[in-house]
C-alpha positions as CSV (number, residue, x, y, z in Angstrom):
1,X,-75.4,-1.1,77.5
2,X,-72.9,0.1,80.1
3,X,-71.7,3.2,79.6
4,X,-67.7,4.0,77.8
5,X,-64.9,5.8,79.6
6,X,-62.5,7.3,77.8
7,X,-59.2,6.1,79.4
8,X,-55.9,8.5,78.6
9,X,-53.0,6.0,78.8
10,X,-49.1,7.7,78.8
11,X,-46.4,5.6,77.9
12,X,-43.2,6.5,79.6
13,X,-39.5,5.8,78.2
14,X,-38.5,2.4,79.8
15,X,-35.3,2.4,81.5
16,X,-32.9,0.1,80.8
17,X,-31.5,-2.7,83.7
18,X,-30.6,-0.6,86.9
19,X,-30.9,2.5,85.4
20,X,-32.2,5.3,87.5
21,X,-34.1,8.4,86.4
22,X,-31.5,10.5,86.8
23,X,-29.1,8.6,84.4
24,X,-31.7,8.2,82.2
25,X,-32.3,11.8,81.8
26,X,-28.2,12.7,81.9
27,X,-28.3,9.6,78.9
28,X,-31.2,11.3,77.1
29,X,-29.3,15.1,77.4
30,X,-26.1,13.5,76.3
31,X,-27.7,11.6,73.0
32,X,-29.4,14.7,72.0
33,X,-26.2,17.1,72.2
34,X,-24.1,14.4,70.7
35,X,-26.7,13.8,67.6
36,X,-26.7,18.0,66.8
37,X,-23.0,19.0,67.9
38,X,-22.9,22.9,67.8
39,X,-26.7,23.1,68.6
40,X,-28.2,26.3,69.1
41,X,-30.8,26.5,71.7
42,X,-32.6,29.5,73.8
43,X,-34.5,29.3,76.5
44,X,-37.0,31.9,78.3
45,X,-36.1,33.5,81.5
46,X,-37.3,36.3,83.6
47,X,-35.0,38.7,81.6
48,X,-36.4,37.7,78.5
49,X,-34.8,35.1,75.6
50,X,-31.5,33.6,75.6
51,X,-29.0,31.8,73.4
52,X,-26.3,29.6,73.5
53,X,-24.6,27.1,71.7
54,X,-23.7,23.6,73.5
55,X,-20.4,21.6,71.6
56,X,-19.6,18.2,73.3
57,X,-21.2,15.8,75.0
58,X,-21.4,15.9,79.0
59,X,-18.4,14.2,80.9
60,X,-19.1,12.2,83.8
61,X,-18.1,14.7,87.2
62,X,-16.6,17.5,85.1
63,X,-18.3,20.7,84.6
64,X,-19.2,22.4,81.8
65,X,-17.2,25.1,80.1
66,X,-19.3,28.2,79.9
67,X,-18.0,31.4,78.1
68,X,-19.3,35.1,78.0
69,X,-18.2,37.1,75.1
70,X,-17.6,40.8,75.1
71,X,-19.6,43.8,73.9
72,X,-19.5,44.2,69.9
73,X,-18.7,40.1,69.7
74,X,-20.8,37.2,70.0
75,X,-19.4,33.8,71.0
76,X,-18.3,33.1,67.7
77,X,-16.2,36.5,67.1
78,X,-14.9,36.4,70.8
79,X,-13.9,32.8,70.8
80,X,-13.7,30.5,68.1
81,X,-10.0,31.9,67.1
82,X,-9.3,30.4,70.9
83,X,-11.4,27.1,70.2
84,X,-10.7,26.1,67.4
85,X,-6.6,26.7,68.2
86,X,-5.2,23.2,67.4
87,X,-4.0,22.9,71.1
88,X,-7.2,23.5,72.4
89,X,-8.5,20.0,71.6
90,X,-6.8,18.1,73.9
91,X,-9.1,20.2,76.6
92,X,-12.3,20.6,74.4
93,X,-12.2,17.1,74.2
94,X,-12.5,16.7,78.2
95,X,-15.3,18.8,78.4
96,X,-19.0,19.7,77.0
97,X,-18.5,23.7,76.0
98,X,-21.8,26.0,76.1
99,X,-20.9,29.2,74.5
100,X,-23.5,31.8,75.6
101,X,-24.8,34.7,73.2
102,X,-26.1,37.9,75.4
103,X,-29.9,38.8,73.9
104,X,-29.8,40.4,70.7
105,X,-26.1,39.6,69.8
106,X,-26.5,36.1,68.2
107,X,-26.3,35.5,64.6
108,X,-29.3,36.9,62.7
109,X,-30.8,38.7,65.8
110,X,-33.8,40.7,65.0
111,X,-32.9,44.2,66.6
112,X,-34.9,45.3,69.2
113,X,-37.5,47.5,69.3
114,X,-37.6,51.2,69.9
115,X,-37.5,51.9,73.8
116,X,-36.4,48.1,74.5
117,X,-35.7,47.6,77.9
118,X,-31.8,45.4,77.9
119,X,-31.5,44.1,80.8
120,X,-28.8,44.8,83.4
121,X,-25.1,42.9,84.0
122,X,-26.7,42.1,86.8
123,X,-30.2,40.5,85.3
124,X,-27.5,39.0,82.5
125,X,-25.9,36.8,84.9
126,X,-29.6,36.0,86.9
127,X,-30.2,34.0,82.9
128,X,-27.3,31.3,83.6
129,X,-29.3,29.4,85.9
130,X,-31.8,28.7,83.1
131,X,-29.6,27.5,81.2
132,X,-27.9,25.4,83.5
133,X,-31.6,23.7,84.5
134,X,-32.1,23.2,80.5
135,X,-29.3,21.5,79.8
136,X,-29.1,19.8,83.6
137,X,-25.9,21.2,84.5
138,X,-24.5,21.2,87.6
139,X,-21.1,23.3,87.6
140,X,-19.0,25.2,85.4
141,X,-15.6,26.3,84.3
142,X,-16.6,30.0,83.2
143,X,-14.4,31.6,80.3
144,X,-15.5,35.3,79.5
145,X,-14.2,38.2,78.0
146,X,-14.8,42.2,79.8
147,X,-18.5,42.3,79.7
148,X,-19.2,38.7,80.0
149,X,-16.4,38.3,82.5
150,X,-18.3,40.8,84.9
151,X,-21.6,38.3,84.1
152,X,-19.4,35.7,85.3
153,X,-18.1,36.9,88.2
154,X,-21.3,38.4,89.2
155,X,-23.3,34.9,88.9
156,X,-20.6,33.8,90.4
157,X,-20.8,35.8,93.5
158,X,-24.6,34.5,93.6
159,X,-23.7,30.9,93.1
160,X,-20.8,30.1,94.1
161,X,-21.6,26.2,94.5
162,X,-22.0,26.1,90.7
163,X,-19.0,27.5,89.9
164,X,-15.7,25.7,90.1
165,X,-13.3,27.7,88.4
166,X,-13.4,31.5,86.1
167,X,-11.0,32.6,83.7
168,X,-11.6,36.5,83.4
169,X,-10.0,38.5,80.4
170,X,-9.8,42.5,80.5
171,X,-12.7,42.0,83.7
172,X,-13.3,45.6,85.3
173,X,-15.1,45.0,89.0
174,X,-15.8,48.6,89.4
175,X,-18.4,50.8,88.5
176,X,-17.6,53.8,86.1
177,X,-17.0,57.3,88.8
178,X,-17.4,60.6,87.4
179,X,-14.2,61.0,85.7
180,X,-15.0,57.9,83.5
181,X,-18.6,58.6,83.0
182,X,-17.2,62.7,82.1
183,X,-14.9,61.2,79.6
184,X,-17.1,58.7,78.5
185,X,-19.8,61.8,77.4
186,X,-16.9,63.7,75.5
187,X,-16.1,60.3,73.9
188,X,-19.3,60.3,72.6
189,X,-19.8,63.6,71.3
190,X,-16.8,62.8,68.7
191,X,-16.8,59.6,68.3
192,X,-19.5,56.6,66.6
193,X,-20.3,53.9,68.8
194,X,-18.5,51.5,67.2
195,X,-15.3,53.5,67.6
196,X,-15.8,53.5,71.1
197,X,-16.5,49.9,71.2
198,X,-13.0,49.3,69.8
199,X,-11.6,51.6,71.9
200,X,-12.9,49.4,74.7
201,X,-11.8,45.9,73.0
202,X,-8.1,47.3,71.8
203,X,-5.2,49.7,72.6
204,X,-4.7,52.6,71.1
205,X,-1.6,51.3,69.9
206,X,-3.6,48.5,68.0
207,X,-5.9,51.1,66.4
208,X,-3.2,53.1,65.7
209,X,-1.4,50.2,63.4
210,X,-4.8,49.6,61.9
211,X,-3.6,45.6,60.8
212,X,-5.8,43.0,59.5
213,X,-7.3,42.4,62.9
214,X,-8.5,45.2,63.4
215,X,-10.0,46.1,60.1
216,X,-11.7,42.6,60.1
217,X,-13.0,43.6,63.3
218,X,-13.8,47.5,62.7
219,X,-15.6,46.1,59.6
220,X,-17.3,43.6,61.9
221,X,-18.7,46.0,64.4
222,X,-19.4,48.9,61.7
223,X,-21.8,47.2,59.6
224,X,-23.0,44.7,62.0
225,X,-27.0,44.8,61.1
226,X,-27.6,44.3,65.2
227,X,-25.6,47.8,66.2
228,X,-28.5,49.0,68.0
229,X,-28.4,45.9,70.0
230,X,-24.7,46.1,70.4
231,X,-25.4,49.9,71.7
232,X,-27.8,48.4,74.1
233,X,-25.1,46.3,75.7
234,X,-22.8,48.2,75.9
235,X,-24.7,50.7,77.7
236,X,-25.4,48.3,80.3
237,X,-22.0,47.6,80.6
238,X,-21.3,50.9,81.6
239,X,-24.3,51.5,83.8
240,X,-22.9,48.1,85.7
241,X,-22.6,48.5,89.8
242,X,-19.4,47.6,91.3
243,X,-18.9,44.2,92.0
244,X,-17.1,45.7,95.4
245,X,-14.6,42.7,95.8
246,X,-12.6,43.1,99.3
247,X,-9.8,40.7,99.8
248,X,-10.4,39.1,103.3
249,X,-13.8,40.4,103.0
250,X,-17.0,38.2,102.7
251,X,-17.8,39.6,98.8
252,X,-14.9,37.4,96.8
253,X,-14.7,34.7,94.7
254,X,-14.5,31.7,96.1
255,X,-13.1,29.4,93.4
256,X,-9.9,29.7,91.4
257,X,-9.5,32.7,89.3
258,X,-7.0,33.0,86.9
259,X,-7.0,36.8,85.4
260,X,-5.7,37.5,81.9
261,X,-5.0,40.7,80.4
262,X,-2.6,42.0,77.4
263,X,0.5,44.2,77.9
264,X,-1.1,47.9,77.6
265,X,-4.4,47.0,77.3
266,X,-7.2,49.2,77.8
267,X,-8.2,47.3,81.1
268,X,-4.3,46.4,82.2
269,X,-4.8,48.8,85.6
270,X,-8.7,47.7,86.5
271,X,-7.3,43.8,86.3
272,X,-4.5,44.4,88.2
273,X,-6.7,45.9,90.8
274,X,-9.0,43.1,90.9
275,X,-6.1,41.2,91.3
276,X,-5.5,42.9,94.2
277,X,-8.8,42.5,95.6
278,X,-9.0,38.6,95.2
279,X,-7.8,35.8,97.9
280,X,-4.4,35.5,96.4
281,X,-4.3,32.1,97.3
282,X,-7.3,31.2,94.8
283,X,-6.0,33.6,92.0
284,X,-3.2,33.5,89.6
285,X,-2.7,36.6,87.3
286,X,-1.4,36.1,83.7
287,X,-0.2,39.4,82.2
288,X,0.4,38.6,78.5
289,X,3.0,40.8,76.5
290,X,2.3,41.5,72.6
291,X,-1.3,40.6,73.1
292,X,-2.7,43.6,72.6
293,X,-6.8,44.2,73.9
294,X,-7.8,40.4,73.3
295,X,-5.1,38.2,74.1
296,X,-7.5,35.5,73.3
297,X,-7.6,36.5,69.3
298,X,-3.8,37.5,69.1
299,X,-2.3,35.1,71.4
300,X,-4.7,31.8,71.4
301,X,-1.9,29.2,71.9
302,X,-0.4,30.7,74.9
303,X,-3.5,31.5,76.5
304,X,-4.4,27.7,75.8
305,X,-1.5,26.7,77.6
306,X,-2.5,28.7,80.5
307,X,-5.7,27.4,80.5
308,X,-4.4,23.5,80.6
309,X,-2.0,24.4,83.6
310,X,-5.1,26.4,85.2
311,X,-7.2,23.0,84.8
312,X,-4.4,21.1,86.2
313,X,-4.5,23.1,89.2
314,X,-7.9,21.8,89.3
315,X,-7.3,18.6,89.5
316,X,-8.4,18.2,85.6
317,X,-6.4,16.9,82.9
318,X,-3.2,15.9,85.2
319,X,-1.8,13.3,82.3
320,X,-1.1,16.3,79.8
321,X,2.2,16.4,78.4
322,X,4.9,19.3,79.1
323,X,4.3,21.8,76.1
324,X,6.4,25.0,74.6
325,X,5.3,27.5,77.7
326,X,6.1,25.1,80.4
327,X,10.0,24.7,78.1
328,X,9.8,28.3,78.0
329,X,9.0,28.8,81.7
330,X,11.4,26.3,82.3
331,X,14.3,28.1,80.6
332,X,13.3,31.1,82.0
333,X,13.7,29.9,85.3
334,X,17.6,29.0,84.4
335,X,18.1,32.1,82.6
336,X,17.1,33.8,85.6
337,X,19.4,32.1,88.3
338,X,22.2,33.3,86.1
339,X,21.7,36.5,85.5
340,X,20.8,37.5,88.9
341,X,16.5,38.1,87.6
342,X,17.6,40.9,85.1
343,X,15.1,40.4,82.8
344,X,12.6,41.8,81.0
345,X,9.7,39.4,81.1
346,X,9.0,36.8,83.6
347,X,7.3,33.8,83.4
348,X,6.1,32.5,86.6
349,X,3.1,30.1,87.0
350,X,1.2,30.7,90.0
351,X,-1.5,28.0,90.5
352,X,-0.2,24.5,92.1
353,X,-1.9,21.6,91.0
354,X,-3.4,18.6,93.6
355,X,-2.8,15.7,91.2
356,X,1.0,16.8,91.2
357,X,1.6,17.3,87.6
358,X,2.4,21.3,88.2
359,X,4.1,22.7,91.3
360,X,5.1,26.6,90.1
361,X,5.3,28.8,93.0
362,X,3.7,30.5,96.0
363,X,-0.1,31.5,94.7
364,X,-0.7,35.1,93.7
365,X,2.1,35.8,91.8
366,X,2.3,36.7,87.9
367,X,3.2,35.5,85.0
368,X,3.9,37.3,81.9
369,X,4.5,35.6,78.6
370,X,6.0,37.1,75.8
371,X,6.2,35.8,72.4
């Protein structure tokens, strides 16, 4: 009797008519996000485990929409007030968002053990390309927030094909010198670490008035049961090298930037240097008055409508209708012919936009917004 061979047959997912492997996978990816909308996933890198939360379903030759939160936040804390603004929908809607947790600060995180090593900013940023490569991700629109808008930058700087646009809140470029690491030591020989986190998210004036923000979010960071993880990231945030942008130089940005930060915010003066640092015909700088340290928490719908203009200048979204800060802009722009520019606040857009939709001025210039 001749002798059996076991025979291992695989059966492979048939593609439909014309489809090619590629689609089929893009297809697959797509289904799978669509049937578990606010999925949590992680993913292993080199840097150890990371989270992220993907809401949406890919578009066909948009990027994804990426955000980094800030130390003593996680993507929730730092941006759902912003994402879930009613406004915001018209531009979630247009694109598949992947909000990114740094290790340790997602919900329920067990905290590390003693004598962890947390990785770097540096070795932070080196984890977005795994999570680009799970999801199949090509580009991104990056959204992040003092910490995670250094990640940004700096993964930007590394891969700058993959990256077709940054918005950077309260971003400091620059290492801490010896005056900031001196005052940083007496800091902490007074202070708990979760005051000097909210020192670092808002201004003294903010603390000062103690309102309901800032009690929600004192009582966030105080008893968060992942401090020790929270001190862990924010001591890599200030061990972070200088991201030594020169304008002209060969270490910028090469997309479009558009820089946020509040009226007297803690990081007002490092953002407008890093404004002057960047090509000022790629960056637009919006200095938001009454915003306080997160401009995204206090101020949600005018930062969504500088977002929409920022896409426009993109390309992206060219069909949106005129909202209250392009009126307000508008009549600014009158009220400033006729009283000769004494003003207080100006509003002046900087990026132009290719579709034609938005034509505001020379790049580089500012625009502050005031309620």
């Amino acid at each position: 009797m001749a002798e059996l061979q076991e025979v291992q047959i695989t059966e492979e997912k048939p593609l439909l008519p014309g489809q090619t492997p590629e689609a089929a996978k893009e297809a697959e990816l797509a289904a799978r996000i669509l049937l578990e909308p606010g999925q949590t996933h992680s993913v292993e890198t080199p840097y150890g485990s990371v989270t992220f939360t993907v809401y949406g379903t890919p578009k066909p030759k948009r990027p994804a929409i990426l955000t980094y939160h800030d130390v003593g936040l996680n993507y929730k804390s730092c941006f759902q007030p912003l994402f879930q603004f009613a406004d915001m929908q018209e531009i979630i809607q247009n694109f598949v968002r992947v909000h990114v947790d740094a290790p340790g600060m997602e919900e329920g995180a067990a905290v590390f053990p003693l004598g962890y090593q947390y990785p770097s900013l540096d070795q932070l940023a080196d984890m977005i390309p795994c999570i680009l490569q799970y999801l199949n991700f090509s580009t991104i629109i990056g959204v992040g927030v003092g910490a995670g808008a250094y990640i940004l930058s700096r993964y930007a700087l590394n891969h700058p094909d993959t990256v077709e646009g940054l918005v950077l809140i309260n971003i400091d470029p620059n290492a801490k010198g010896w005056m900031d690491w001196a005052a940083h030591k007496l800091t902490g020989l007074t202070s708990s670490i979760s005051e000097m986190i909210l020192g670092h998210l808002f201004s003294q004036e903010e603390l000062s008035r103690n309102s309901e923000l800032i009690q929600k979010y004192r009582n966030i960071i105080t008893h968060a049961p992942n401090l020790d993880n929270i001190e862990l990231y924010w001591n890599s945030y200030n061990n972070r090298r200088d991201l030594n942008f020169e304008r002209g130089g060969d270490i910028t940005l090469k997309c479009p930037v558009m820089l946020v930060v509040g009226d007297q915010a803690p990081h007002e003066d490092a953002v407008v240097e890093c404004n002057s640092k960047l090509d000022p015909t790629q960056t637009s700088f919006l200095k938001m008055a009454d915003s306080g340290g997160q401009p995204q928490l206090t101020q949600p719908g005018k930062l969504t409508e500088a977002f929409k203009y920022f896409l426009q200048g993109m390309g992206y979204m060219a069909s949106s209708c005129m909202t209250r800060l392009s009126r307000s802009r508008t009549a600014s722009l009158t009220s400033a012919a006729s009283i000769d520019g004494n003003r207080s606040r100006s509003r002046t857009l900087s990026q132009s936009s290719e579709s034609g939709t938005l034509s505001s001025g020379p790049p580089g210039h500012t625009m502050e917004v005031s309620c």
